[in-house]
C-alpha positions in Angstrom: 38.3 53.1 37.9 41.7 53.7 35.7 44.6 50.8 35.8 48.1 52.1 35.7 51.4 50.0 35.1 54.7 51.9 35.4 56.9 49.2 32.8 60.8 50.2 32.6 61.9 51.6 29.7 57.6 52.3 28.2 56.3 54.4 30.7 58.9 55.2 33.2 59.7 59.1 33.5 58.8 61.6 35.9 57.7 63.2 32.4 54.6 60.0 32.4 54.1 60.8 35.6 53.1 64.6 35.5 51.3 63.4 31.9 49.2 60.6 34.0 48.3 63.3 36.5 47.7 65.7 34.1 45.1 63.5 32.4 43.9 62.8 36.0 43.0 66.4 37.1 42.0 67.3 33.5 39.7 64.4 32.8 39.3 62.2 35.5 39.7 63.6 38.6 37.2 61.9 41.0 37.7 58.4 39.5 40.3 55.8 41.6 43.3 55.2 40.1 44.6 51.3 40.9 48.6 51.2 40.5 49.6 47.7 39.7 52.3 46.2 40.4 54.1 43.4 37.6 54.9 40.3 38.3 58.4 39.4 36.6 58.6 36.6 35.2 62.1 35.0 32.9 60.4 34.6 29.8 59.3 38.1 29.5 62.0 41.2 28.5 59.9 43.4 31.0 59.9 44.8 33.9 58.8 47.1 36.9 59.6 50.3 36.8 62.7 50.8 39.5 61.3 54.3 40.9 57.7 53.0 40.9 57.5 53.8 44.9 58.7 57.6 43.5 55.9 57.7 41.6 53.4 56.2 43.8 54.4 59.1 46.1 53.6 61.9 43.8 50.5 60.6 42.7 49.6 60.1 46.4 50.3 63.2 46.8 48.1 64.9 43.6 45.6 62.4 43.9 43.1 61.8 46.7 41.6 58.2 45.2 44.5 55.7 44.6 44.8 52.6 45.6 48.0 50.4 45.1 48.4 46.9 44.5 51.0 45.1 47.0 51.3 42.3 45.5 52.1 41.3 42.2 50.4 37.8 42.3 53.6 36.1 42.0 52.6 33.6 45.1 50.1 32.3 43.3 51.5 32.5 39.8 49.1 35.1 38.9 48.4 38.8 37.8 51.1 40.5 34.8 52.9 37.3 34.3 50.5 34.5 34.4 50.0 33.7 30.9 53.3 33.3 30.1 53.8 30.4 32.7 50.7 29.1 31.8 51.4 27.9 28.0 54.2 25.2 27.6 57.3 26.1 26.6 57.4 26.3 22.8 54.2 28.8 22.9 56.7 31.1 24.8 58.0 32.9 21.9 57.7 36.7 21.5 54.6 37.7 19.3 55.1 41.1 17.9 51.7 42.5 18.0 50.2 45.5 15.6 47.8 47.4 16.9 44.2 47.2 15.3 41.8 50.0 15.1 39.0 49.2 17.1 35.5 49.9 15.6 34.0 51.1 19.1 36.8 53.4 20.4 39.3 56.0 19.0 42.8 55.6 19.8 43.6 58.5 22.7 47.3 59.7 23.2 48.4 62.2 26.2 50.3 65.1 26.1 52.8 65.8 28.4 50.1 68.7 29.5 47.3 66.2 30.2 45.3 67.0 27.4 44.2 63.9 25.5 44.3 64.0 20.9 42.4 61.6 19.4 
């Protein structure tokens, strides 16, 4: 099962899109693919992507085995925001965070054709 979260201004073309279900077909295509949805919250400069129904739709329509999330937890203070409420205020500071090799996996990035370069 794959995770996908369409964030405005990270991952929010219809270029990501044809690259996600390029990487699909090439690479994954019998596994589920679980769109979630992100819970806004005011601390955080994110947000959901505006055209994430857009995309949902193509995908839908290039990939049998996709489920979508309809709820973004917010009801229950949960899911993309949660740890931000969670802390007390003065712990909700932006962090910028460096990526760290990891010892068990290779970094992947995906073309715009699907095809995946370590």
């Amino acid at each position: 099962m794959l995770h996908q979260l369409f964030v405005e201004g990270l991952n929010d073309t219809p270029a990501e899109v044809d690259a996600l279900l390029a990487f699909l077909s090439t690479h994954f295509p019998e596994q589920e693919l679980r769109v979630l949805r992100y819970n806004f919250c005011d601390q955080s400069p994110w947000r959901e992507w505006d055209r994430i129904d857009e995309a949902v739709a193509r995908i839908a329509d290039a990939h049998d085995r996709l489920k979508v999330q309809v709820s973004a937890g917010k009801e229950v203070a949960a899911a993309c925001g949660q740890f931000l409420v969670a802390y007390p205020k003065k712990v909700k500071t932006r962090v910028d965070v460096k990526p760290v090799r990891s010892l068990e996996h290779t970094p992947v990035s995906i073309a715009t054709d699907g095809t995946a370069k370590a």
